[in-house]
Rosetta silent file (secondary structure, phi, psi, omega in degrees, C-alpha in Angstrom):
SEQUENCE: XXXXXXXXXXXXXXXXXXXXXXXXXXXXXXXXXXXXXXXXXXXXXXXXXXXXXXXXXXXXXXXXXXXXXXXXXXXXXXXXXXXXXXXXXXXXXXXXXXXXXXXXXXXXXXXXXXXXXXXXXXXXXXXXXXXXXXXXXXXXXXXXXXXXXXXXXXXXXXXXXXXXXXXXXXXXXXXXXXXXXXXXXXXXXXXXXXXXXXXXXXXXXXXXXXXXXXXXXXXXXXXXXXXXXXXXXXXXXXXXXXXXXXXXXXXXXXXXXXXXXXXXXXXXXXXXXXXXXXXXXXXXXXXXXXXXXXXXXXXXXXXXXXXXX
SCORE:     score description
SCORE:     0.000 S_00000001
   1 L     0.000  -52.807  141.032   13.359   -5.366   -5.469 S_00000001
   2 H    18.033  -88.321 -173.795   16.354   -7.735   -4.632 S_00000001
   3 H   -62.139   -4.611 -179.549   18.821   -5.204   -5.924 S_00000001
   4 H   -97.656  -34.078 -174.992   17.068   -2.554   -3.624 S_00000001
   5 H   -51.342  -55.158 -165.326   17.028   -5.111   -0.451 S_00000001
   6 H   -82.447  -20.849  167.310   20.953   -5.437   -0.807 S_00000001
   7 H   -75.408  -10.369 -168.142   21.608   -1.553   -0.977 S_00000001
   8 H   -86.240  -81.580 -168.311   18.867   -0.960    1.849 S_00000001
   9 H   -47.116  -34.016  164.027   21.409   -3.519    3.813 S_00000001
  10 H   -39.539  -71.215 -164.193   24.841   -1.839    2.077 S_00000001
  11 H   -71.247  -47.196  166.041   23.546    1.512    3.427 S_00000001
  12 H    -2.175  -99.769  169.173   22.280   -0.563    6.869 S_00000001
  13 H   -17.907  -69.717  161.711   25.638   -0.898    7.780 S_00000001
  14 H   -69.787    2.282  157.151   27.687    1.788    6.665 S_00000001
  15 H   -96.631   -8.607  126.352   25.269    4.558    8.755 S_00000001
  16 H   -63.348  -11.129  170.941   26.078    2.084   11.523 S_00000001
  17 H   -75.074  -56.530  149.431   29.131    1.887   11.519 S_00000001
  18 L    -8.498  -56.700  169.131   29.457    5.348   10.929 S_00000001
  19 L   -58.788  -77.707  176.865   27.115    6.107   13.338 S_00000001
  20 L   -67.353   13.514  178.670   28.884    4.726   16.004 S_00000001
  21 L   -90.486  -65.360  172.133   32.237    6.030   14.768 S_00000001
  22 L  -107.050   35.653  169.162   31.101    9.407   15.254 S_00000001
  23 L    49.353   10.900 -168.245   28.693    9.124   17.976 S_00000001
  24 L   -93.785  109.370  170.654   26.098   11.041   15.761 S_00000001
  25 H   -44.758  -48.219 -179.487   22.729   10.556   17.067 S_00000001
  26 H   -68.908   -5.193 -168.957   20.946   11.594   13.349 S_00000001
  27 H  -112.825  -12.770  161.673   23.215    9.214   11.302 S_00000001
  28 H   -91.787    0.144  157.453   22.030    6.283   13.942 S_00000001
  29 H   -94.970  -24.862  165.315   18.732    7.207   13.286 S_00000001
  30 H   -92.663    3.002  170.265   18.981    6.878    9.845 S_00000001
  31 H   -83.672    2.372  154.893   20.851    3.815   10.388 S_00000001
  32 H   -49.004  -98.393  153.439   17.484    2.712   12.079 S_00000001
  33 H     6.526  -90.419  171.697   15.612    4.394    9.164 S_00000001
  34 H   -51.619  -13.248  174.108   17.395    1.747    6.689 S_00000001
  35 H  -102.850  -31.032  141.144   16.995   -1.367    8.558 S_00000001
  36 H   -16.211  -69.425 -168.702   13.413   -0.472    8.669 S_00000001
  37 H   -77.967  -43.070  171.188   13.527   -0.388    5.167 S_00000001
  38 H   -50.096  -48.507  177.683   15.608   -3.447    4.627 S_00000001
  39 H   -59.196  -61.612  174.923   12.816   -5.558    6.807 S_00000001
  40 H   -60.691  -32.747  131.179   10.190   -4.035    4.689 S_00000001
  41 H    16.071  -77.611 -170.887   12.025   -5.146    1.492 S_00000001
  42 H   -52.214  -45.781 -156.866   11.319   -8.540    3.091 S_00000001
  43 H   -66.013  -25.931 -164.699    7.844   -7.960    3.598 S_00000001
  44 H   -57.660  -33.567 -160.663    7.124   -6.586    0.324 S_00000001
  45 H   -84.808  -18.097 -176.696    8.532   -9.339   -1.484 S_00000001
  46 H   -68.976  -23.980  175.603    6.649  -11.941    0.625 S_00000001
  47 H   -91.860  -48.520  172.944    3.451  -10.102   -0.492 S_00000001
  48 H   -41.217  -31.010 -173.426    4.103  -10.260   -4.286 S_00000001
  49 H  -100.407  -19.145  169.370    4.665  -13.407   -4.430 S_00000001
  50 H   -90.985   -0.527  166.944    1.840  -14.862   -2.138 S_00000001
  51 L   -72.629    8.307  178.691   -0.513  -12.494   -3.322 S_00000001
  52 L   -93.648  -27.446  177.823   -0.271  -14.415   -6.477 S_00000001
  53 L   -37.388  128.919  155.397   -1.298  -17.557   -5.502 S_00000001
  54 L   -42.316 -170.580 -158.303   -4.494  -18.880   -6.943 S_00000001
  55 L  -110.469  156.447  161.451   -8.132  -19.216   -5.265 S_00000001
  56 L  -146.326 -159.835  158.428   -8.511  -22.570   -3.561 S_00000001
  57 L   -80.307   22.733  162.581  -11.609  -24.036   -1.011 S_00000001
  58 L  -116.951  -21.107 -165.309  -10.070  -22.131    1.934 S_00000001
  59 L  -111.121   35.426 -165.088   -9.273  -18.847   -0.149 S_00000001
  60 L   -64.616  -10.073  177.266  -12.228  -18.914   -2.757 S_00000001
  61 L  -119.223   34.423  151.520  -11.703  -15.008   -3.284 S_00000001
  62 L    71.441 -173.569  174.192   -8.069  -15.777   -3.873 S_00000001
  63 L  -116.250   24.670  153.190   -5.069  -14.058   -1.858 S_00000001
  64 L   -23.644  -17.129  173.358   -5.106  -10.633   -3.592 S_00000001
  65 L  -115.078   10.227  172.924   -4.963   -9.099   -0.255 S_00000001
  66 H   -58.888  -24.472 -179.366   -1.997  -10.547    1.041 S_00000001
  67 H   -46.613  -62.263 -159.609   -0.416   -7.285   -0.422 S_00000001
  68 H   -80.000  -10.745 -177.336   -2.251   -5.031    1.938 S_00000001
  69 H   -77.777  -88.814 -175.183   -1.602   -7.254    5.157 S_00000001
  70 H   -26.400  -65.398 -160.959    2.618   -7.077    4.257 S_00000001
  71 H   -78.104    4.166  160.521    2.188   -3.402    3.702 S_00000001
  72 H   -96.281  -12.331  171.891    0.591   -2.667    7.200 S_00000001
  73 H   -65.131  -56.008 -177.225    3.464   -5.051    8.594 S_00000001
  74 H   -29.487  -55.073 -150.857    5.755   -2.258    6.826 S_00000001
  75 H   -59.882  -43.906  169.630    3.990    0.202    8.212 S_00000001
  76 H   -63.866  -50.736 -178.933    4.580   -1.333   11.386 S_00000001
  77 H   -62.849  -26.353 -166.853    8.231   -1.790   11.183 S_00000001
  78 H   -59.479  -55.382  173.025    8.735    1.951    9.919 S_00000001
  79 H   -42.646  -47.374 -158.238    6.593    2.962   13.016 S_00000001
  80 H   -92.413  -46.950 -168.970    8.510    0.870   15.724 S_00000001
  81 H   -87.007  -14.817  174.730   12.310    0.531   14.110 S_00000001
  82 H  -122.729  -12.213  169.895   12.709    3.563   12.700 S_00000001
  83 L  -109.808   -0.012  165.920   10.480    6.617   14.283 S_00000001
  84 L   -85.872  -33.426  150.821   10.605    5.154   17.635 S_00000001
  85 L   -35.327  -56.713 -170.644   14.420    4.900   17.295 S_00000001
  86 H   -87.273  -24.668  164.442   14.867    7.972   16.282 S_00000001
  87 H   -76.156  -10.406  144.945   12.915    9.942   18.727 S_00000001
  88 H   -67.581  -31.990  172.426   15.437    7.743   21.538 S_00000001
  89 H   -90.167  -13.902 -174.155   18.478    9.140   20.081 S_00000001
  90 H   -80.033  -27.756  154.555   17.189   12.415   19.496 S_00000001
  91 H   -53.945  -66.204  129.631   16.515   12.761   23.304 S_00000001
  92 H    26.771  -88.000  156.571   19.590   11.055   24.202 S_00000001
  93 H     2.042  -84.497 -156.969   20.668   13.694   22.151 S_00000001
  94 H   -90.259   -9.721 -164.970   19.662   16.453   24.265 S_00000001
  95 H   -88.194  -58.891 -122.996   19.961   14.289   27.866 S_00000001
  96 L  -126.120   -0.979 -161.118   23.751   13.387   27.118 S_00000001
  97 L    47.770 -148.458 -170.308   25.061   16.155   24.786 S_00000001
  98 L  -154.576   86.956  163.958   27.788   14.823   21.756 S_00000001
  99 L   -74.681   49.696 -133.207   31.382   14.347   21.972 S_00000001
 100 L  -111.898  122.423  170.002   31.904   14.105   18.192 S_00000001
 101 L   -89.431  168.097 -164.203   35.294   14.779   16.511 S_00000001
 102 L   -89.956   -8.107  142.495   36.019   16.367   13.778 S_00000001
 103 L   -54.006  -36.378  165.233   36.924   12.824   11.770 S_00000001
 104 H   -63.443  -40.741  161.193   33.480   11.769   12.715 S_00000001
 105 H   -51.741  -34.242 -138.329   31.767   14.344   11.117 S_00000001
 106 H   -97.185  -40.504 -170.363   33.903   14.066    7.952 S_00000001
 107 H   -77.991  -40.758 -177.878   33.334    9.990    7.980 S_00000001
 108 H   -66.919  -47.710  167.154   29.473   10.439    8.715 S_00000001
 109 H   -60.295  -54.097  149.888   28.790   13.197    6.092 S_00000001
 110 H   -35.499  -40.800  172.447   30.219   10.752    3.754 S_00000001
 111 H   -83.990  -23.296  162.945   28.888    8.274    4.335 S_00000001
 112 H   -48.744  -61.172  168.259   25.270   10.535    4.440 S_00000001
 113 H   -49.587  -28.149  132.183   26.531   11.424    0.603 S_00000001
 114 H   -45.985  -49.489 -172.592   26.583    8.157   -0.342 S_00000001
 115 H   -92.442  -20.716  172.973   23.104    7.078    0.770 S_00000001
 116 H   -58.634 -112.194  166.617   21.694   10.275   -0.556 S_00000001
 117 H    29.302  -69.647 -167.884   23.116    9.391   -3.613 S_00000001
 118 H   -82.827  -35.436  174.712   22.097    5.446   -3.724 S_00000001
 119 H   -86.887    2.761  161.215   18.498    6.654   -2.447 S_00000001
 120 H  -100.714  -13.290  165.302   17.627    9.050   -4.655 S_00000001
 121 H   -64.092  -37.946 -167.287   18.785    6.564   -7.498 S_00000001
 122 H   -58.484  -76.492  167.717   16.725    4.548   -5.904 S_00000001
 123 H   -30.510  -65.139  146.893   13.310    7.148   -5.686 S_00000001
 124 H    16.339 -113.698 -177.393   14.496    7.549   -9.376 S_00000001
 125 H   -38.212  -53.793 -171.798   13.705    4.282  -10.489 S_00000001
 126 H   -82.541    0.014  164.588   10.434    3.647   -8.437 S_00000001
 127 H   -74.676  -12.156 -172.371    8.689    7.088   -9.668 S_00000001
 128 H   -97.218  -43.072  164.181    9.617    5.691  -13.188 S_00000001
 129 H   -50.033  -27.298 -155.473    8.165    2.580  -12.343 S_00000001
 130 H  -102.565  -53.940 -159.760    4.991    4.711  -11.046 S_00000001
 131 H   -79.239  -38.134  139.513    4.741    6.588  -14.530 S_00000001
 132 L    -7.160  -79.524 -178.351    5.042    3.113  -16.115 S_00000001
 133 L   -99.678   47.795  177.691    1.905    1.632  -14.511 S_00000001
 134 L   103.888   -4.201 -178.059   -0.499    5.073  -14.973 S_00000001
 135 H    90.285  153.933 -172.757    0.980    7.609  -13.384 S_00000001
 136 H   -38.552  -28.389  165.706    0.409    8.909   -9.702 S_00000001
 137 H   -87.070  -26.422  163.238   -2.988    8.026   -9.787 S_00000001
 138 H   -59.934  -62.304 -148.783   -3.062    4.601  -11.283 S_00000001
 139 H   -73.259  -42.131  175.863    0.474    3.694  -10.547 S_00000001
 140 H   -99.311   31.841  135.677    0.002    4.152   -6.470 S_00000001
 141 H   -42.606  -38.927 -164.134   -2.656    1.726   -6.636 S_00000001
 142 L  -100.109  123.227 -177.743   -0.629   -1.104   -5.897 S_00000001
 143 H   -47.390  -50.817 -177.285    0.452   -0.848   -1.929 S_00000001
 144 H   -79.651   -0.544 -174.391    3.828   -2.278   -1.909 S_00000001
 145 H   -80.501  -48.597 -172.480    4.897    0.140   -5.301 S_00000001
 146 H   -54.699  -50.838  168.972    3.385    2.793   -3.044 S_00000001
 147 H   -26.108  -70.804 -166.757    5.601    1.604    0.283 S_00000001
 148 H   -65.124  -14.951  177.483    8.600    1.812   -1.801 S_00000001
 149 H   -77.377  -55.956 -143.725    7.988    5.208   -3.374 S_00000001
 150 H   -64.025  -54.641  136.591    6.805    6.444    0.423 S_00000001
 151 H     7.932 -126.340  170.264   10.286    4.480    1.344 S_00000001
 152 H   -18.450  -71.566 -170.242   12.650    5.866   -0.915 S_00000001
 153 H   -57.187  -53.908 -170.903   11.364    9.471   -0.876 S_00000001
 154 H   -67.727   -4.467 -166.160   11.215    9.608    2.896 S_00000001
 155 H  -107.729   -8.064  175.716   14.797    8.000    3.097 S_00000001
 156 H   -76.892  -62.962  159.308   16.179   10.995    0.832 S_00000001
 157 H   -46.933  -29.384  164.057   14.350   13.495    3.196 S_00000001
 158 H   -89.060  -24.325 -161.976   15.897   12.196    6.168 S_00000001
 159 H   -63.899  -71.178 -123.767   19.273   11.412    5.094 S_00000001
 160 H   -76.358  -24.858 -152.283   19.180   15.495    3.716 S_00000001
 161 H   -97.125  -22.433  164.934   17.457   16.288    7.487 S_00000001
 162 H  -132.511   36.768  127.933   20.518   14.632    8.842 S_00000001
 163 H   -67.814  -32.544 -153.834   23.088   15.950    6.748 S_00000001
 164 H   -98.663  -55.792 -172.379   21.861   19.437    7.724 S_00000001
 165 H   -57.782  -35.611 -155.859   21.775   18.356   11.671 S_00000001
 166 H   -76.674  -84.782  146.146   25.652   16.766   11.296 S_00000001
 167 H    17.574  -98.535  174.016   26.429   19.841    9.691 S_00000001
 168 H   -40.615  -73.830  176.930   24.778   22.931   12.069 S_00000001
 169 H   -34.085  -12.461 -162.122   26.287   20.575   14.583 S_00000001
 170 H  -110.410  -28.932 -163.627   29.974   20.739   13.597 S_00000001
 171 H   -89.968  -42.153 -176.249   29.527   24.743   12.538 S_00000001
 172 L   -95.910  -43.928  173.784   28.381   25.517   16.079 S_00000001
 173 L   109.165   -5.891 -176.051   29.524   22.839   18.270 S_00000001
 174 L   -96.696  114.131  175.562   25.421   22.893   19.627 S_00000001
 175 H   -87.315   -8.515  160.025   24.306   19.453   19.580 S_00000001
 176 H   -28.342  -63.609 -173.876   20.850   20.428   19.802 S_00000001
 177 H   -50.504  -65.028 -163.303   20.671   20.700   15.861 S_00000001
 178 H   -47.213  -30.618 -177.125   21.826   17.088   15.698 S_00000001
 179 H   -54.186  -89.559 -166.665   19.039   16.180   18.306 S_00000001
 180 H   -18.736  -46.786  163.025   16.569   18.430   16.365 S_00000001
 181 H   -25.893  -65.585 -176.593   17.586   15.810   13.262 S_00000001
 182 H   -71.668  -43.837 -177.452   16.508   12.722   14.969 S_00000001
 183 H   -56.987  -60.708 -164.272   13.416   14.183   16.373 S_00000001
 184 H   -75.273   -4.912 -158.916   12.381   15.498   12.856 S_00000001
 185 H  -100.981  -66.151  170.121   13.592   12.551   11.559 S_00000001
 186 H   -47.552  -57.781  153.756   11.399   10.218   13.919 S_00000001
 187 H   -11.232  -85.079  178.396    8.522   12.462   12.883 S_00000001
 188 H   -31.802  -68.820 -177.754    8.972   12.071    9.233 S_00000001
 189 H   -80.941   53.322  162.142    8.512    8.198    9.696 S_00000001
 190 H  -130.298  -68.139 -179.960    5.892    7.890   12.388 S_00000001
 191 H   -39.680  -44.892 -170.874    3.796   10.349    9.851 S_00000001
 192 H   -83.733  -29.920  175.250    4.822    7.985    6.606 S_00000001
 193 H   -83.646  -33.249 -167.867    4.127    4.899    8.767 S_00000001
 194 H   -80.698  -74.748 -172.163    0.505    5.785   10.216 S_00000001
 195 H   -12.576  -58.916 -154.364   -0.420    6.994    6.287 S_00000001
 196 H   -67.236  -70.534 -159.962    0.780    3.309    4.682 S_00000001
 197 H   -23.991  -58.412 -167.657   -0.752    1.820    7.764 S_00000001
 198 H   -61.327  -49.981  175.991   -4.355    3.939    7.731 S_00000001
 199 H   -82.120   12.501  160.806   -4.275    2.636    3.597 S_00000001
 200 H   -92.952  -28.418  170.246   -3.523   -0.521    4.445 S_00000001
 201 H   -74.020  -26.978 -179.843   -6.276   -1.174    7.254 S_00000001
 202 H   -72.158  -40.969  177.251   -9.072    0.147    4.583 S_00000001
 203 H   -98.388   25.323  161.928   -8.567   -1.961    2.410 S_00000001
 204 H   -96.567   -5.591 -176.992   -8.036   -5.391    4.643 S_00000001
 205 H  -104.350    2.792 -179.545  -11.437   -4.317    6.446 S_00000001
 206 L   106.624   49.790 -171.435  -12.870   -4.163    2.867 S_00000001
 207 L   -66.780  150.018  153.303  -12.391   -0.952    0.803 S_00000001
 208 L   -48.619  141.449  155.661  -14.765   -0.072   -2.055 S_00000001
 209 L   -68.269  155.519 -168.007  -13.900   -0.387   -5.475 S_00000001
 210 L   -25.329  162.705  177.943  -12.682    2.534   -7.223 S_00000001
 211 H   -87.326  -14.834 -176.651  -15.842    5.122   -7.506 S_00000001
 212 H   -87.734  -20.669  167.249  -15.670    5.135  -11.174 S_00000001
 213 H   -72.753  -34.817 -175.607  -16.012    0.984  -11.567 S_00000001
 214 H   -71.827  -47.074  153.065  -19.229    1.566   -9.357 S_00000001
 215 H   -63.112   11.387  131.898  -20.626    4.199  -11.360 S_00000001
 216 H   -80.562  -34.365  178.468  -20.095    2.105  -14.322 S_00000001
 217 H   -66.670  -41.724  177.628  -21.761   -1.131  -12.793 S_00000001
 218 L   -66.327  -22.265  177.229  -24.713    1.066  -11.692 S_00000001
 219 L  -101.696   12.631  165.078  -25.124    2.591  -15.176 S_00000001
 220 L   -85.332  -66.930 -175.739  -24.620   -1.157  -16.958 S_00000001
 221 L   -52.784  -23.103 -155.181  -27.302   -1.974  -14.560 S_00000001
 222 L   -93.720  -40.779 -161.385  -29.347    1.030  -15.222 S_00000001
 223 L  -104.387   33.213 -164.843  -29.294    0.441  -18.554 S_00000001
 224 L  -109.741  107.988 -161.044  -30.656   -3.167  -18.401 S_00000001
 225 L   -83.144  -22.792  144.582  -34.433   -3.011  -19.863 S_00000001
 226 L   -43.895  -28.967 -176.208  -35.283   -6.001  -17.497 S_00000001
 227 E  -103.408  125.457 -177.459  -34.189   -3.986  -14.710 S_00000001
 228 E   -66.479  -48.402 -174.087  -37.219   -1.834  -12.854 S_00000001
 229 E   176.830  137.603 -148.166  -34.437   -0.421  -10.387 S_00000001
 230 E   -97.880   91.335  178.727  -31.243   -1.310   -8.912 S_00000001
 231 E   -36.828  -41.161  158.188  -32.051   -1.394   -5.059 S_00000001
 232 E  -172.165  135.396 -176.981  -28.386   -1.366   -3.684 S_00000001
 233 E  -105.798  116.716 -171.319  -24.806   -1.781   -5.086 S_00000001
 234 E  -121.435  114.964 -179.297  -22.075   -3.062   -2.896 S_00000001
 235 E  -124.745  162.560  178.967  -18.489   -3.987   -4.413 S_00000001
 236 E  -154.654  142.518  167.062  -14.676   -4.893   -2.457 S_00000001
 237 E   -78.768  126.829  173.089  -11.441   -5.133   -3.268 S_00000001
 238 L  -148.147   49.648  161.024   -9.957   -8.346   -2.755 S_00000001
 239 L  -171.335 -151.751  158.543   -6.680   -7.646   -4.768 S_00000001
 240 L   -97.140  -41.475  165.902   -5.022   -5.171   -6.259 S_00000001
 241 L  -108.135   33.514  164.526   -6.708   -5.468   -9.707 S_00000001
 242 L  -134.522  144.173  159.707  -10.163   -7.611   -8.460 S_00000001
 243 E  -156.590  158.590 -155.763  -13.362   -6.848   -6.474 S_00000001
 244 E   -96.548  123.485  148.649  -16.335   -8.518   -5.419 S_00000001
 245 E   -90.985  123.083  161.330  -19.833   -7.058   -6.962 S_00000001
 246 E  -123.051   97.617  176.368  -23.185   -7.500   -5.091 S_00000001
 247 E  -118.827  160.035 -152.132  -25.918   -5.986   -6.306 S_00000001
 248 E  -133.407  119.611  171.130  -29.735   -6.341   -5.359 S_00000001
 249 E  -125.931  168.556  166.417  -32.270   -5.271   -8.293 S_00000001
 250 E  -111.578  145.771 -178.328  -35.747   -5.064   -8.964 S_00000001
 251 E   -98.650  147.878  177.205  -37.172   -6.997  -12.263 S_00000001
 252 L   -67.691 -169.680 -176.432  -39.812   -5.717  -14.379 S_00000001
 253 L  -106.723  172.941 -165.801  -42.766   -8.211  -13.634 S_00000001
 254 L    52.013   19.659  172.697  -43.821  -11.053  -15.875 S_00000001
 255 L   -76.752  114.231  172.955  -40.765  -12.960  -16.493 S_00000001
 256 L   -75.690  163.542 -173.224  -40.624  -16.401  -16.484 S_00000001
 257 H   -38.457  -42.783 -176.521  -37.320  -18.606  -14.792 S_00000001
 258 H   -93.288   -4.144  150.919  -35.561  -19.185  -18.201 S_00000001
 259 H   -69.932  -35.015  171.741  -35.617  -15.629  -19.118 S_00000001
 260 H   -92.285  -13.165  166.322  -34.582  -14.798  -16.398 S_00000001
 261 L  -106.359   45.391   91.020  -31.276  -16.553  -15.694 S_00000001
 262 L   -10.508  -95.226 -172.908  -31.388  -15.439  -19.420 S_00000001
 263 H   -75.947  -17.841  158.302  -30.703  -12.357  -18.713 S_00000001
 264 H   -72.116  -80.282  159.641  -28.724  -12.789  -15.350 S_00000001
 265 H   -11.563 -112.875  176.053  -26.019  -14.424  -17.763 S_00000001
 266 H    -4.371  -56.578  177.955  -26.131  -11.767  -19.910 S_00000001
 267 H   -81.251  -29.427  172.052  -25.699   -8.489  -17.417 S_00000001
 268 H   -39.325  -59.079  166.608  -22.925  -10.545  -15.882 S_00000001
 269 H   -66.246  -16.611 -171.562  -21.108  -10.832  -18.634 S_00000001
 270 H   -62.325  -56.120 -157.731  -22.087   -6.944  -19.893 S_00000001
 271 H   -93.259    4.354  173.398  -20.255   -5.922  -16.424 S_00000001
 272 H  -101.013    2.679 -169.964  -17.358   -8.221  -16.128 S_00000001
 273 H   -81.561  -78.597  177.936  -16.429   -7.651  -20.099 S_00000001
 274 H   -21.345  -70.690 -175.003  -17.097   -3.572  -19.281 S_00000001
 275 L  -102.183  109.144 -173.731  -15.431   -3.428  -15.675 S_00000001
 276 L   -97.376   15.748  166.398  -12.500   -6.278  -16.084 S_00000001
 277 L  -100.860  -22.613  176.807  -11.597   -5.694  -12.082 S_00000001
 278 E   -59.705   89.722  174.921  -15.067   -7.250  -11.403 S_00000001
 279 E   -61.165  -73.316 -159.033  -13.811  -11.050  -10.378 S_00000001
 280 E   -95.506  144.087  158.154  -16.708  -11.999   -8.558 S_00000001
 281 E  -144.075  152.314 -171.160  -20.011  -10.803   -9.574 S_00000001
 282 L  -132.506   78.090 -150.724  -23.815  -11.346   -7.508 S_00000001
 283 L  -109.039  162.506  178.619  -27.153  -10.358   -8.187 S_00000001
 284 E  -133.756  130.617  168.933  -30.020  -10.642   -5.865 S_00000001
 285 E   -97.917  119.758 -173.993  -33.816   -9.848   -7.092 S_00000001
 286 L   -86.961   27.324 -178.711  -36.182   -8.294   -4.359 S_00000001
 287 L  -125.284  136.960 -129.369  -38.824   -9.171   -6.080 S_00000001
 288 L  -125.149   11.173 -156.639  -40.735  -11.690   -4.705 S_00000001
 289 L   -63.284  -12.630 -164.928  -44.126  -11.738   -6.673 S_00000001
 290 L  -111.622   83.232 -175.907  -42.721  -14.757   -9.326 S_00000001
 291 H   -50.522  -32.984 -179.980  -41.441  -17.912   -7.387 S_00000001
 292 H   -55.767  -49.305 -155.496  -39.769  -19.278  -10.642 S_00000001
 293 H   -70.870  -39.906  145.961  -38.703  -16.351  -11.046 S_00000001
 294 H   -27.043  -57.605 -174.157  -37.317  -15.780   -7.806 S_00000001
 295 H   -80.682  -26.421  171.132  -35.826  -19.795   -7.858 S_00000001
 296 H   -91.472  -48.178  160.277  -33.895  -18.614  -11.125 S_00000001
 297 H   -22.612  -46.253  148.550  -32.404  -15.549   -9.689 S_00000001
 298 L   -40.821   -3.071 -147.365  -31.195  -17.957   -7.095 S_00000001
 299 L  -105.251  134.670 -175.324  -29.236  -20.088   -9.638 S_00000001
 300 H   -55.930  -29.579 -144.406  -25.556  -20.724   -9.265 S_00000001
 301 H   -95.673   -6.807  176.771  -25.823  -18.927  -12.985 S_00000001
 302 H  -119.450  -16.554  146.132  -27.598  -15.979  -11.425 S_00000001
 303 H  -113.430   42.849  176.781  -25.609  -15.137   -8.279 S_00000001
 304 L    84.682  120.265  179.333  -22.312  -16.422   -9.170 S_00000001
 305 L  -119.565 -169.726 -163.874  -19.543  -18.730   -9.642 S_00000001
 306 L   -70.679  161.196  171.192  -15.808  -17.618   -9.535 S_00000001
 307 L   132.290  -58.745  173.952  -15.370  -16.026  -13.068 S_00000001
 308 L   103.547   13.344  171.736  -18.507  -13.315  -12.882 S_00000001
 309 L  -142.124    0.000    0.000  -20.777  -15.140  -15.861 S_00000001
């Protein structure tokens, strides 16, 4: 991520210079576009490594979600420095015309050929990196791999959206097309920022785990000959590979206390050996007819310490 942070800043630069070399509103929107990207860089790497941290007393369900916090800050930079940018020059654009030479084109497409180039190496690498950890469905599980694909892909598409504007511009002499660039350009990344954002707010307010670990913890549970009937199942993500289980059951009747955190023990371990993203796990018994029983259920060993057994 490093090595992408200093080419996100390489390419920074040379579409600003560029930019302002040839006055071309689309190549200072993607010189926007990249400093965007450079900033999120930062953020990304600030969430791998504090999402790593251990659990403490202030954090007891650990900082697994620092990921999704950084990648709605992306989302936020993409949104403000780059699709707000670019819908100001593409107006601009159209308020002010283009006095653009015909060295500015020639220095701007170049330098556009270049970052196509370094940013499709770039896509490259993090779709390989995608197939790597599962594939599209697995693999864009983790928020900041997804940023950087969403990144990288969207930084290909505009670059090519303002090669094409630079271009039409130069062939007609109508700077509308370059405008048209910037606009679609500002689009592109307003759309790509409210997506990362909208999957970044579900799961900091407390997304579900996947649907297939809950229909295995309900059929673990299901399958538990102590259990009369599992009353409600509630699990969260509070990482990228952990989530909290809470589930509320009913017990057959006649169990005494040491059978029964017996057997709490036991399904704990059934569902965090079975579902390995279940960190935390929590049962609750509605059933109220046994106090022991009821007083074991109640048991650090029957609703949970960090571990899940």
């Amino acid at each position: 991520m490093l090595v992408a942070l200093a080419a996100n800043l390489v390419i920074a630069v040379a579409k600003t210079v560029g930019g302002l070399a040839a006055s071309s509103p689309a190549l200072l929107s993607e010189a926007a576009h990249s400093v965007a990207d450079s900033l999120n860089e930062v953020f990304l790497l600030a969430a791998l490594r504090r999402s790593r941290r251990p659990a403490d007393r202030r954090h007891p369900f650990g900082y697994g979600k620092e990921r999704f916090f950084w990648s709605l800050l992306a989302a936020v930079g993409i949104f403000v420095m780059g699709g707000c940018f670019s819908f100001f020059q593409g107006v601009e654009a159209l308020r002010n015309g283009g006095d653009e030479k015909l060295s500015g084109y020639v220095a701007g497409l170049i330098v556009l050929g270049v970052a196509l180039f370094a940013e499709g190496g770039s896509l490259l690498r993090a779709l390989h990196q995608v197939r790597r950890q599962g594939g599209l469905g697995s693999g864009l599980r983790d928020p900041a791999l997804r940023t950087v694909v969403a990144e990288d892909g969207t930084a290909v598409v505009g670059v090519t959206l303002a090669v094409v504007g630079m271009a039409l511009h130069m062939i007609t002499g109508q700077v509308v097309w370059e405008a048209s660039a910037s606009l679609a350009i500002g689009v592109l990344l307003v759309y790509v920022a409210f997506r990362l954002g909208r999957d970044a707010r579900d799961q900091l307010i407390g997304e579900a785990a996947d649907p297939e670990a809950s229909d295995r913890i309900r059929e673990l549970l299901g399958e538990q000959p102590e259990i009369d009937s599992v009353e409600a199942l509630f699990t969260m993500k509070t990482g990228l590979d952990t989530a909290l289980v809470a589930a509320r059951v009913d017990l057959v009747p006649g169990m005494d206390s040491e059978r029964v955190e017996e057997v709490a023990v036991r399904i704990k371990r059934s569902i965090a050996r079975e579902v390995p993203e279940a960190e935390q796990i929590f049962l609750d018994v509605t059933e109220r007819g046994d106090p022991e029983a009821r007083e074991a259920w109640e048991s650090p060993a029957a609703t949970g310490e960090r571990g899940g057994a």
